[in-house]
C-alpha positions as CSV (number, residue, x, y, z in Angstrom):
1,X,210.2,89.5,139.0
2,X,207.6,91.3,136.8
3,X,204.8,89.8,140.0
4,X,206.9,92.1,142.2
5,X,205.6,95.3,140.4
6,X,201.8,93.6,140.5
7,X,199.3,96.8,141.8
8,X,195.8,98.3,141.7
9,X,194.7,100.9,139.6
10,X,191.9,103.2,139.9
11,X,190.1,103.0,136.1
12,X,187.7,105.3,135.5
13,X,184.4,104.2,133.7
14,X,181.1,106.0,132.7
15,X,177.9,104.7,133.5
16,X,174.4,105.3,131.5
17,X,174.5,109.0,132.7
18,X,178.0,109.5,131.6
19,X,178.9,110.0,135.3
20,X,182.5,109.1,136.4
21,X,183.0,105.6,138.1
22,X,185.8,104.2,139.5
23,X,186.5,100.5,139.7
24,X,189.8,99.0,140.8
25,X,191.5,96.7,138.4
26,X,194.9,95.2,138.4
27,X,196.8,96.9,136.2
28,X,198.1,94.0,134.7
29,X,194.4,94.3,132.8
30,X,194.9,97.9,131.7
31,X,195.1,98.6,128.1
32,X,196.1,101.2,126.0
33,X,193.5,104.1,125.8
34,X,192.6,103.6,129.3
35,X,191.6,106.1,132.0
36,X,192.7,105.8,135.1
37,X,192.8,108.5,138.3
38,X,196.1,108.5,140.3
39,X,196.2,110.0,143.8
40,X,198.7,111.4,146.2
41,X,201.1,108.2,147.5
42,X,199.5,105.9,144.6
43,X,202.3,104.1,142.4
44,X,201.7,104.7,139.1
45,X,200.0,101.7,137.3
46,X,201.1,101.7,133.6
47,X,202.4,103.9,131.5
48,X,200.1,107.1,131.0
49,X,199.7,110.7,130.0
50,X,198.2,113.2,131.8
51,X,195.2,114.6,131.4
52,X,194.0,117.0,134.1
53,X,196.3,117.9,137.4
54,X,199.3,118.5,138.6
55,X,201.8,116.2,140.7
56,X,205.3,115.9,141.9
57,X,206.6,112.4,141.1
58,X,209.6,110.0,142.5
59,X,211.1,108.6,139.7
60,X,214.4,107.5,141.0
61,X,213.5,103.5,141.2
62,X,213.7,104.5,137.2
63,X,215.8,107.0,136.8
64,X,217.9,107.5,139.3
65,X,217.0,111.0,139.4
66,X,216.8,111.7,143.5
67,X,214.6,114.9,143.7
68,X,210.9,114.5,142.7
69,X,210.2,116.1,138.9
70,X,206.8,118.1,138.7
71,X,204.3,117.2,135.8
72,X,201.9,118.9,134.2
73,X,199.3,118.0,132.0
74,X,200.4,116.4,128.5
75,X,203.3,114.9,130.5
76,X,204.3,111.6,130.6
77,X,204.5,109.2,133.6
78,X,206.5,106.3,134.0
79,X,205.0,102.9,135.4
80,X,206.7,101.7,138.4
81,X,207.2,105.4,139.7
82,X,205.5,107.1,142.9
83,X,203.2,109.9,143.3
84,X,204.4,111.7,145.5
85,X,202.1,114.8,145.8
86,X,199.1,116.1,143.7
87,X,196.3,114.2,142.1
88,X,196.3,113.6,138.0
89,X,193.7,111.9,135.6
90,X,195.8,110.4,132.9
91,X,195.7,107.9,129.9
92,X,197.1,104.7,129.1
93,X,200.1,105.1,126.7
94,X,200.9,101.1,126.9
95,X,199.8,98.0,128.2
96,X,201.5,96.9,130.8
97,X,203.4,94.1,128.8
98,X,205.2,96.5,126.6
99,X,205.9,99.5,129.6
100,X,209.1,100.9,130.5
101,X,209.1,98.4,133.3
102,X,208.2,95.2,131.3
103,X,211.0,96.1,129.0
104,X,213.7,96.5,131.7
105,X,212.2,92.8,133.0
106,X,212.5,91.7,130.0
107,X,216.4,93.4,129.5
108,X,217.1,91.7,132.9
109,X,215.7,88.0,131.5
110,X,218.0,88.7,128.3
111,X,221.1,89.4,130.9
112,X,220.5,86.6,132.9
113,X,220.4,84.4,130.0
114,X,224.0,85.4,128.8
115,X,226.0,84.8,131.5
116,X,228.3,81.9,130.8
117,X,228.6,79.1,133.9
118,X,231.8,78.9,135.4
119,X,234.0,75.5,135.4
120,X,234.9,74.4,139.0
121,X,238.8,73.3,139.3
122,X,237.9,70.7,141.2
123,X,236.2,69.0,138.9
124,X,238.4,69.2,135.9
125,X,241.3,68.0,138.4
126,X,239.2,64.9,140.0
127,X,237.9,64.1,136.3
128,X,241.7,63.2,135.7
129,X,242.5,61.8,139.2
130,X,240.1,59.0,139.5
131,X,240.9,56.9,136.4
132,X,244.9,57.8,137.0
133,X,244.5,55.9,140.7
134,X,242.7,53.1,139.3
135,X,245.6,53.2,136.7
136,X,248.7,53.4,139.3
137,X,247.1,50.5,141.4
138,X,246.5,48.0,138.5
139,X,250.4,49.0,137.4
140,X,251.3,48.8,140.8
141,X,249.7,45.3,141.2
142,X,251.6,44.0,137.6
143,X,255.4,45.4,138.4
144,X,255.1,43.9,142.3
145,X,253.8,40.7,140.6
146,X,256.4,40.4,138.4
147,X,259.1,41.4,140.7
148,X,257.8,39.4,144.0
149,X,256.3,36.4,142.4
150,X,253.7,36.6,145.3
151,X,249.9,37.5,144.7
152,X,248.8,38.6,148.0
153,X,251.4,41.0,148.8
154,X,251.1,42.5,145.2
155,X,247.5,42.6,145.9
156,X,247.7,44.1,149.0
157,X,250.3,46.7,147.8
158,X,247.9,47.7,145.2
159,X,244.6,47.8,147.5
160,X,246.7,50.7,149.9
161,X,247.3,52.1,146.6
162,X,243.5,52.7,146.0
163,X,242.9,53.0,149.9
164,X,245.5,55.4,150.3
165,X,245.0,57.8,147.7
166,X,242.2,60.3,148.5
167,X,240.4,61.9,145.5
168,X,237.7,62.8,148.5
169,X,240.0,65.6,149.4
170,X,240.3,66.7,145.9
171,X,236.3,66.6,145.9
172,X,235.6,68.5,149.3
173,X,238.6,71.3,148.6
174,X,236.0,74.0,147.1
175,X,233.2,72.9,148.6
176,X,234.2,72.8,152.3
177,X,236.2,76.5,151.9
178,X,233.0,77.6,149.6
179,X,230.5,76.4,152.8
180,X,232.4,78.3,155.7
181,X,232.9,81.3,153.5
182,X,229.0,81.4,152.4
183,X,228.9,81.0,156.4
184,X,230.7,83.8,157.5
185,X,229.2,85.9,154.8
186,X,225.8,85.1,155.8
187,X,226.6,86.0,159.6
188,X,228.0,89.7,158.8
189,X,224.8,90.1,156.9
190,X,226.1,89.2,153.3
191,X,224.0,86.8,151.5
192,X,225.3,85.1,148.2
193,X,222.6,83.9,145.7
194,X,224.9,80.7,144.7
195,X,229.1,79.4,145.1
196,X,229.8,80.7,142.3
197,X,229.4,84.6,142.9
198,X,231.8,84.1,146.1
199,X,234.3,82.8,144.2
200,X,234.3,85.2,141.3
201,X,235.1,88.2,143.7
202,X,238.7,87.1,143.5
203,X,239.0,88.2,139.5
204,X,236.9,91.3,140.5
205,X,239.1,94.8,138.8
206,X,236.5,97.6,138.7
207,X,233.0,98.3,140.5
208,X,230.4,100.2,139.2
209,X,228.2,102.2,141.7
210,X,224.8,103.5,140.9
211,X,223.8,107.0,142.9
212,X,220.8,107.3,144.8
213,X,220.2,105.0,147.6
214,X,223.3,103.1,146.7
215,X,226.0,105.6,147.4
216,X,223.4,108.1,149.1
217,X,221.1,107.4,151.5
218,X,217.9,108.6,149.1
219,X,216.7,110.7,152.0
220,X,216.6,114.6,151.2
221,X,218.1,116.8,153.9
222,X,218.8,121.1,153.8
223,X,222.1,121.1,152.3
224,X,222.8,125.2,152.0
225,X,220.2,128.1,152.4
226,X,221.2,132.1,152.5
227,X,218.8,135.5,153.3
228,X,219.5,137.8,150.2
229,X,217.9,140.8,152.1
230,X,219.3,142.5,154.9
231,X,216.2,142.9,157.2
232,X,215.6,139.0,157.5
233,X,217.9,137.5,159.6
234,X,218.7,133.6,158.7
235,X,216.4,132.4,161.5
236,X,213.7,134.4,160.5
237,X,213.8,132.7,157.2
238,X,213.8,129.4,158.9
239,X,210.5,130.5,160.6
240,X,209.1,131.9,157.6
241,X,209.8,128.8,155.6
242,X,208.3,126.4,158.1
243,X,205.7,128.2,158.7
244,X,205.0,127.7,154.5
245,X,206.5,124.5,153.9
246,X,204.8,122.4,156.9
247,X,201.3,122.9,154.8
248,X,202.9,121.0,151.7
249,X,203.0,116.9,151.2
250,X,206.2,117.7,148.6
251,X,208.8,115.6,150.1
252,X,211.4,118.8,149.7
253,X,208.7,120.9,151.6
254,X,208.4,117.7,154.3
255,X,212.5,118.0,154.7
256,X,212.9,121.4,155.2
257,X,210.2,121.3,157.7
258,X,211.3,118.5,159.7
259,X,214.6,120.0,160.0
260,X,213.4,123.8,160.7
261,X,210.2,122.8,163.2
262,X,209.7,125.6,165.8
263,X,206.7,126.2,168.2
264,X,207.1,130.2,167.0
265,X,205.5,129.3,163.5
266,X,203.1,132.3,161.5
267,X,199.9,131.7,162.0
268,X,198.2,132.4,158.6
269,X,195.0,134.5,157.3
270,X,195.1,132.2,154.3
271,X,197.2,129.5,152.9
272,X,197.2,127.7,149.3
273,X,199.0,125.2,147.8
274,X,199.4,125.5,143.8
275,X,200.8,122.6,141.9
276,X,203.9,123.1,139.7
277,X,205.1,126.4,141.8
278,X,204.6,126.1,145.6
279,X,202.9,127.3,148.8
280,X,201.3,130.8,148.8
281,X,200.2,132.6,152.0
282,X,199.4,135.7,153.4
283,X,199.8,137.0,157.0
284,X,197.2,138.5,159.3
285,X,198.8,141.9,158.3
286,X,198.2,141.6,154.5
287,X,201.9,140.4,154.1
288,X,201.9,137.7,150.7
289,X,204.8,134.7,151.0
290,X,205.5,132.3,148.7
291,X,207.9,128.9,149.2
292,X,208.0,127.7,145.6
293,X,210.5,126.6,142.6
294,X,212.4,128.9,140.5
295,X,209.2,129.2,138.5
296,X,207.6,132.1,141.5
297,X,211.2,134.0,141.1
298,X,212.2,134.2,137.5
299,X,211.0,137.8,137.3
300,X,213.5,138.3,140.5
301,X,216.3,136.6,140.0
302,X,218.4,134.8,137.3
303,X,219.7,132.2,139.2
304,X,218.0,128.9,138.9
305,X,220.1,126.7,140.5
306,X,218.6,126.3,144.1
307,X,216.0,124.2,145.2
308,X,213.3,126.4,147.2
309,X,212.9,130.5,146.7
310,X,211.3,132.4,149.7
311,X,209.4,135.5,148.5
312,X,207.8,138.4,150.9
313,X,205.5,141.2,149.2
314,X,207.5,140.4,145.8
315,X,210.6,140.4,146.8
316,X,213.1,137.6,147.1
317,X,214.6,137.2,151.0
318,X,216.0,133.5,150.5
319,X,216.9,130.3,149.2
320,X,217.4,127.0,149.9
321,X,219.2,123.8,148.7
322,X,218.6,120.5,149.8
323,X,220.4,117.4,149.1
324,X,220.8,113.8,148.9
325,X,222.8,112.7,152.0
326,X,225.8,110.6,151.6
327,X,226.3,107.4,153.1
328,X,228.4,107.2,156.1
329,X,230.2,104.4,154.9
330,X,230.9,105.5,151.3
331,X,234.0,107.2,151.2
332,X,235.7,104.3,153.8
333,X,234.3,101.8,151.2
334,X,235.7,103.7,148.1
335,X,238.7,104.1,149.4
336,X,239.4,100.5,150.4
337,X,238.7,99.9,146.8
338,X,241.4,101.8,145.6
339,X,243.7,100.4,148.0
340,X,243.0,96.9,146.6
341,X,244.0,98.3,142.7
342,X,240.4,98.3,142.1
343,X,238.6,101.0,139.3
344,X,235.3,102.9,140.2
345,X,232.8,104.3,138.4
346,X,229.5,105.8,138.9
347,X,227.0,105.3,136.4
348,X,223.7,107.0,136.8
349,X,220.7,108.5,135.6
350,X,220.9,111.8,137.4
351,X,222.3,115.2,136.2
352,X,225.6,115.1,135.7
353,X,226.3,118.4,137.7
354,X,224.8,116.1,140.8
355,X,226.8,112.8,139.9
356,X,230.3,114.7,139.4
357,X,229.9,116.5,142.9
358,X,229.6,113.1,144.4
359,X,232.4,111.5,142.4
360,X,234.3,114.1,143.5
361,X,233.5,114.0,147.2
362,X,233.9,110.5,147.1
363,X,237.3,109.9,144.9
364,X,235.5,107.8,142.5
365,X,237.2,107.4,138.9
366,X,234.8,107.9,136.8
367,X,231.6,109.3,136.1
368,X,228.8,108.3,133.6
369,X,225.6,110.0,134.0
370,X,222.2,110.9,132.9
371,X,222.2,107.3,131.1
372,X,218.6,105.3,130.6
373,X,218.6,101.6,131.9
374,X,219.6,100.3,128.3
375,X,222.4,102.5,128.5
376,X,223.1,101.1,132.2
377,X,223.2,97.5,130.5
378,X,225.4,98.4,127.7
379,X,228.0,100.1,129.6
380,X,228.3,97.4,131.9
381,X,228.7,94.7,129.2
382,X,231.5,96.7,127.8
383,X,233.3,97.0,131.1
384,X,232.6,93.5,131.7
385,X,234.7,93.0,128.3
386,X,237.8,94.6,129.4
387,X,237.9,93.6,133.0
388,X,235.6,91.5,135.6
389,X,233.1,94.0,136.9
390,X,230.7,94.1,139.5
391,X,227.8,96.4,139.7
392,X,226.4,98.0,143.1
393,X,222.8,99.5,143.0
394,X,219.6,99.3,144.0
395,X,216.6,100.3,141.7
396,X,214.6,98.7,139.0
397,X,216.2,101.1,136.3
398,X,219.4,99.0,137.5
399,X,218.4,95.1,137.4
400,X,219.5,94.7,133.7
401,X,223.1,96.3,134.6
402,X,223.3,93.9,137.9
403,X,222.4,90.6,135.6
404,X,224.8,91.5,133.0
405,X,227.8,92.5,135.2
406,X,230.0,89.2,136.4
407,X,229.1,90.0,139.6
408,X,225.6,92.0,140.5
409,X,225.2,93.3,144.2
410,X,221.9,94.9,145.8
411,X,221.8,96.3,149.0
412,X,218.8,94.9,151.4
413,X,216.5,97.5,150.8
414,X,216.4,97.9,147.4
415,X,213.8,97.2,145.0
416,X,212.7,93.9,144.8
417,X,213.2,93.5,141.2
418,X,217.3,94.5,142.0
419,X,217.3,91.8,144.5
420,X,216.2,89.0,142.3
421,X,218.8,90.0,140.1
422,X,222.2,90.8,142.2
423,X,224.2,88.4,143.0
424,X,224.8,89.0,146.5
425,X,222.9,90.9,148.6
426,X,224.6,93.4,151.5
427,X,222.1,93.7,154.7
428,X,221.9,96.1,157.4
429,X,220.9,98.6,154.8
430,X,224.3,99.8,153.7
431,X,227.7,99.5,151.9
432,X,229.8,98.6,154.8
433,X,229.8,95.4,154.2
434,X,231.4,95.4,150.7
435,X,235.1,95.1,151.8
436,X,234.0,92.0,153.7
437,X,232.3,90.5,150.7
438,X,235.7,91.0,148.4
439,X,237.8,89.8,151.1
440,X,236.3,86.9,151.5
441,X,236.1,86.2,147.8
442,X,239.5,86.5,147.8
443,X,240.9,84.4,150.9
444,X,238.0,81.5,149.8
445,X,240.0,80.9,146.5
446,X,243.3,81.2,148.7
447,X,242.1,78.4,151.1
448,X,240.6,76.4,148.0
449,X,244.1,76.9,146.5
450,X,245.6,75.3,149.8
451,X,242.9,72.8,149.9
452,X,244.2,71.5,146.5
453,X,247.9,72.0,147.0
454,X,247.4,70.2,150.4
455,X,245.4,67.4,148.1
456,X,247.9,66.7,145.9
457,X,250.9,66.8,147.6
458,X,249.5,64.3,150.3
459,X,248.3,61.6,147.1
460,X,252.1,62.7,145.7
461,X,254.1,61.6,148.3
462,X,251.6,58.6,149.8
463,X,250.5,57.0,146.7
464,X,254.2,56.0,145.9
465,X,254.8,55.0,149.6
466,X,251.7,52.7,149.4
467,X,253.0,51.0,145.8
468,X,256.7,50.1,147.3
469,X,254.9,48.3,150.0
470,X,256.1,50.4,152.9
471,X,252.4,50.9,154.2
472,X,250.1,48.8,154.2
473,X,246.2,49.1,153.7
474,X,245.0,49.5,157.2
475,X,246.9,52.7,157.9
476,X,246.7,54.0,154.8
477,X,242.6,54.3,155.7
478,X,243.8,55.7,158.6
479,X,245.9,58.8,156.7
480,X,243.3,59.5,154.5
481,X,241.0,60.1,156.8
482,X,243.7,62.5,158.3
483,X,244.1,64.2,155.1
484,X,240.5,65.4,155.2
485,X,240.9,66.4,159.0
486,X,243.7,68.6,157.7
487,X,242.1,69.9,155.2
488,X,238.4,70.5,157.3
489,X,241.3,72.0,159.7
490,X,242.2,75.0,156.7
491,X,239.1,75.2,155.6
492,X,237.5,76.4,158.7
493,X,239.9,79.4,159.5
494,X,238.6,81.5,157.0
495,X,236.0,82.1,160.2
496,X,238.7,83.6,161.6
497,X,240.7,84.7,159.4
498,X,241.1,88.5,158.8
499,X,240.3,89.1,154.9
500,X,240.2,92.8,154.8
C-alpha cells in the first residue's frame, strides 16, 4: 500500500556558488530538514512547511475537506495532498516513514491485523458428519449381522449406507452459492476481495458513508450566485466573472468558468493573479475588478460565508457559491437502506455546516464530522461493537476506517490505498450498485441455508432407507449424484434471482 503513494520530489541543493540546484529524488529518500520546491499540479512529497509562496491545495484524499484550502508561508502541508495552484519552497517536517500518510498505512496494517476470521458452517457441520456415517454404517453392518445371520447382505446394506449418504453436498452447499454469487457480483460490476465479505453482508445493520467522492461526486459546480447592486444585471456578473476567473488555474475559478464561458468576455488592459485573495483586473476604461475570497471584501461586507466576491471600482456587485455535486444515485441508495432497517451515518472530515446540509438532503441518520483519520478508525470500531458495520469511502484519510469496519467498501475510483483496503469494490464509478451488493449477501446465505437444509434432509431420510436394506448400493450412487444436481440446480438461481 505505502508503494502506491511512491513520487518524485524536486530537492533543492546548493552548489560551490551557493546557486539553487534542483535534483529529483524519490521522496522516500527525503529527510527531515530538507528543501524541496513544489509546483502547480505536483503532489506533495512529504510532510513540509512553507517557506516562500503561496498555493491553493486539495486535501480531501486526507481530509475530506472538498474545496481546496489556501496556504501561506509558515503553513503546513500534508504529504499525499495535491497542489493545485501556486508554486511554494517548503521544508521537510518528517521523513516519509513517520508522515501523516505512513501513519494512516500503518493504522490500516493495525486494522487489518484485528479482524477476527470467520468460521464457515459448513465445516463445523461436515467435521461432525463424516465420522457419524462411518459410525451408522459399521452399526448398521453389526445389527443386520446379528439379525440376518448373512454377511454379504449386511455388507452390502452397510456399503449403500456409506454410498448413499452424501457429505459432498454438505461440502459444496457454501461454496457453490458463494461461486455464482461472487459471479453475478462480478458481472454488475461488484468485485469482492474474498467469500467471506459476501457472506457477511447478511449481519450488516448500519453503514457509514464518507462525504466527498463517496456520496458526492468531488467535482465543484456554481451552486447559488446573486448581484447585490442594482446596475449589474445577473448576466453581466456572469460576464464579468468569466472574463476574471478564466485567467486563474484555482479549480473554483476553473468551475465557474466552465460553466459561465461566453464569446462576449472583457478584454483586459491588465490582468494579475495574487495568491491567497484572487484575480485583479482593470478595463480599457480605468475600471479595477477583483474575483477573490472574502479576504478582497471584508472592508465591504460582513458576510463570509460565500465562496467568490466580485468587486468593481470598490464596491461589491456579487457573489458566488459553488458546491460539491451530489451523486445521482445517493438518495435512491439511502433510501433503500432504510427500507431494509438499516442505520446511516456520515462520518467526515469536512465542516460540519457542509456535512449536515448533505445529511439532511440525503435523510441520512447521523452525522459525524470534522474528524481526523484516527478519529475515522475509532468511531468505526465502536459502531462495529454495537452492530455489524460497513464503511463506504474513498480516500486515503479513510483506509484505516474501511479495514477496521466488518465490511469495508471502495468505490472504483478511489485512492488506491482505499482499494487495497475495502472489502469490496463498486465499479462504474458510483454507489448504485450498493443495494445489489446487500442483496446478494443476503439471498447467498438464503441459498446456502437451502443448500444445507436440502443436505440434511436428503442424508435424513436416505441414510435410514439404505440401513433397512430397501436400496441397494447401485442406486444409492445414483441419488447422490442427484442430490448434488439438486443442489447445483438452487444454487444457480441466485443468477436470476431478484435480491433487491
Amino acid at each position: 500500500m505505502a508503494k502506491s503513494q511512491k513520487t518524485v520530489a524536486n530537492m533543492i541543493a546548493f552548489d560551490e556558488h551557493h546557486q539553487e540546484v534542483i535534483m529529483p529524488v524519490d521522496n522516500k529518500d527525503l529527510r527531515s530538514g530538507d528543501l524541496i520546491l513544489i509546483k502547480s499540479g505536483d503532489l506533495v512529497p512529504a510532510d513540509c512547511k512553507i517557506l516562500w509562496g503561496h498555493a491553493s491545495v486539495n486535501e480531501s484524499i486526507i481530509t475530506g475537506e472538498s474545496l481546496p484550502l489556501e496556504k501561506h508561508p509558515k503553513d503546513l502541508l500534508i504529504g499525499g495532498s495535491v497542489l493545485a495552484d501556486g508554486t511554494v519552497k517548503a521544508q521537510v517536517t518528517a521523513a516519509a516513514d513517520d508522515s501523516a500518510l505512513a501513519n494512516i498505512v500503518n493504522l490500516v496494517k493495525q486494522a487489518q491485523g484485528e479482524k477476527p476470521p470467520v468460521q464457515q458452517m459448513a465445516d463445523r457441520i461436515s467435521a461432525i458428519f463424516v465420522p457419524a456415517v462411518i459410525g451408522i454404517a459399521l452399526l448398521t453392518f453389526i445389527i443386520n449381522y446379528f439379525v440376518l445371520q448373512d454377511f454379504t447382505d449386511s455388507l452390502m446394506r452397510s456399503i449403500a449406507v456409506l454410498v448413499i449418504s452424501c457429505p459432498c453436498a454438505l461440502g459444496l452447499a457454501t461454496p457453490a452459492a458463494v461461486a455464482v454469487g461472487l459471479g453475478r457480483a462480478a458481472r454488475n460490476g461488484v468485485l469482492f476481495r474474498n467469500a467471506k465479505s459476501l457472506e457477511l453482508f447478511k449481519d450488516i445493520r448500519q453503514v457509514v458513508f464518507d462525504k466527498t467522492g463517496t456520496l458526492t461526486t468531488g467535482e465543484l459546480t456554481i451552486d447559488r450566485f446573486q448581484t447585490v447592486n442594482d446596475s449589474i444585471t445577473e448576466e453581466e456578473l456572469k460576464r464579468i466573472a468569466f472574463s476574471l476567473e478564466k485567467y486563474s488555474g484555482h479549480p473554483i475559478a476553473k468551475s465557474v468558468a466552465a460553466a459561465w464561458k461566453t464569446k462576449n468576455d472583457i478584454r483586459w488592459a491588465t490582468i494579475e493573479e495574487i495568491k491567497g485573495l484572487g484575480i485583479k483586473a482593470t478595463g480599457k476604461e480605468g475600471d479595477e475588478y477583483w474575483a477573490g475570497s472574502y479576504k478582497t471584501a471584508s472592508a465591504l461586507t460582513a458576510d463570509n460565508t460565500h465562496n467568490v466576491y466580485i468587486i468593481k471600482n470598490n464596491e461589491l456587485i456579487g457573489w458566488i457559491d459553488v458546491k460539491d455535486d451530489i451523486r445521482p444515485e445517493a438518495r435512491s441508495v439511502v433510501s433503500y437502506l432504510h427500507k431494509k432497517g438499516i442505520t446511516t451515518y456520515l462520518l467526515s472530515g469536512d465542516s460540519k455546516i457542509k456535512c449536515e446540509q448533505l445529511a439532511a438532503a440525503l435523510g441520512i441518520d447521523k452525522v459525524m464530522a470534522e474528524q481526523t483519520p484516527e478519529q475515522k478508525l475509532a468511531v468505526i470500531e465502536s459502531l462495529s461493537r454495537q452492530a455489524p458495520t460497513a464503511m463506504v469511502g474513498d480516500g486515503i484519510n479513510d483506509a484505516p476506517a474501511l479495514a477496521k469496519a466488518t465490511i469495508g467498501i471502495s468505490l472504483s475510483d478511489a485512492s488506491q490505498i482505499a482499494i487495497q483496503t475495502a472489502d469490496v469494490v463498486l465499479m462504474n464509478h458510483g454507489l448504485k450498485n450498493l443495494p445489489l451488493s446487500l442483496g446478494l449477501g443476503k439471498h447467498t446465505f438464503i441459498t446456502i441455508k437451502q443448500n444445507l437444509f436440502w443436505a440434511f434432509c436428503y442424508n435424513v431420510v436416505a441414510i435410514p432407507v439404505a440401513a433397512a436394506g430397501l436400496l441397494n448400493p447401485m442406486f444409492g450412487a445414483l441419488a447422490m449424484g442427484l442430490s448434488d444436481v439438486v443442489l447445483g440446480i438452487n444454487s444457480g438461481r441466485l443468477f436470476v434471482k431478484k435480491v433487491i
